[in-house]
C-alpha positions in Angstrom: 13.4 12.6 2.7 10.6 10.3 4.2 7.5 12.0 4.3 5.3 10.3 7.3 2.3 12.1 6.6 1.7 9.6 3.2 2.0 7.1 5.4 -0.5 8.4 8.0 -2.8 9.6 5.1 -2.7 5.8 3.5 -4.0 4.8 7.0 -6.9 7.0 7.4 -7.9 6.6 3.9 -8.0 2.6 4.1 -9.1 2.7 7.5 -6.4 0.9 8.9 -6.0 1.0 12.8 -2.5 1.8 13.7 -2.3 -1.3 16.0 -3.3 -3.5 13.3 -0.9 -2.0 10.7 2.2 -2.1 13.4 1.4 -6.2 14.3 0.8 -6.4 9.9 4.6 -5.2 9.5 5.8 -6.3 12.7 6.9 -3.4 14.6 5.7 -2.6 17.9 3.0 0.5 18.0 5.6 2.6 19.7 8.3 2.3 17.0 5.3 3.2 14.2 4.4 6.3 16.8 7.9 7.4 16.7 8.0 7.1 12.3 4.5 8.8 12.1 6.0 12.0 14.7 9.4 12.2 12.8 11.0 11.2 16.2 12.5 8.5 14.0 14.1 9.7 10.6 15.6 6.7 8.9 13.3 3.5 9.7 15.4 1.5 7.2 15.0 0.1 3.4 13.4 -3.2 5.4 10.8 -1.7 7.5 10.1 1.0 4.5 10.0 -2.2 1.9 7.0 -3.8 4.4 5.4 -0.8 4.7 5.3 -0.1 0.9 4.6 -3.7 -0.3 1.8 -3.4 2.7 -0.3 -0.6 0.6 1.3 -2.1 -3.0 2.7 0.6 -3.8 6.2 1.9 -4.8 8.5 2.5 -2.2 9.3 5.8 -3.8 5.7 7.1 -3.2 6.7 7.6 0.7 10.0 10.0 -0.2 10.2 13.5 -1.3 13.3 13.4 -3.2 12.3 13.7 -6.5 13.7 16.8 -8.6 11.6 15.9 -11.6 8.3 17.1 -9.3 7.0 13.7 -9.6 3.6 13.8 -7.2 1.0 11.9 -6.0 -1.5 12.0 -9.0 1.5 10.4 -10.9 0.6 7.0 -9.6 -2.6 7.2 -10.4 -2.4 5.3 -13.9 0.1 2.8 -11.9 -3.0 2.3 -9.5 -5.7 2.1 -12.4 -3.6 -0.4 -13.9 -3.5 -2.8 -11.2 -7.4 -2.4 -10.7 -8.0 -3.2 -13.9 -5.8 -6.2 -14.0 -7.5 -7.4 -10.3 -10.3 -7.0 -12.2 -10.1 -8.7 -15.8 -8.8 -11.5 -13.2 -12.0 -11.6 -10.6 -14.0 -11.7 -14.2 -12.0 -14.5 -15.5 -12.6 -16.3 -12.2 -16.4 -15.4 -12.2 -16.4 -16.8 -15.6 -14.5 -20.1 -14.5 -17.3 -20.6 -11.7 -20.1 -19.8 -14.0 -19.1 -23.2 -16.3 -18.2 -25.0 -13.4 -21.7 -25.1 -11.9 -23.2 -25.6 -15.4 -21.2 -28.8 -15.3 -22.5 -29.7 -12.5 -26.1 -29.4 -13.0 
């Protein structure tokens, strides 16, 4: 089962206003309303695959339908992984910049 309060929580915590999220995804505010109240049950594996890839995260993380009692804190080494590889990569970029204006001294 969808559970719209991960979705709501993701908002607060990135501070992402709903009208900016809805026109991201492409859904009207209204329809996002309706998912975030549970007036709409099954938004569908496209608008759920936008909303996921939106955060970067797994579109598992929004449903409560795992028996192994997989929780949130589970994706935490998913999410340290990807910050440490965005960050070996802004290094290798800083690095790349570094030599490029010594050669241009």
């Amino acid at each position: 089962m969808l559970n719209f309060q991960k979705i709501e929580k993701l908002l607060l915590e990135n501070k992402v206003p709903k009208n900016e999220f809805a026109a991201k995804i492409g859904v009207s505010e209204q329809w996002l309303h309706k998912v975030l109240h549970g007036e709409i049950k099954n938004p569908g594996v496209d608008k759920m695959e936008l909303i996921a890839d939106f955060f970067e995260l797994p579109i598992d993380y929004f449903f409560d339908r795992f028996s192994s009692g997989l929780v949130e804190e589970e994706f935490v080494p998913y999410n340290k992984a990807k910050i440490q590889y965005l960050e070996n990569i802004i290094e290798e970029k800083e690095r790349t910049i570094r030599i490029l204006s010594k050669k241009m001294r």
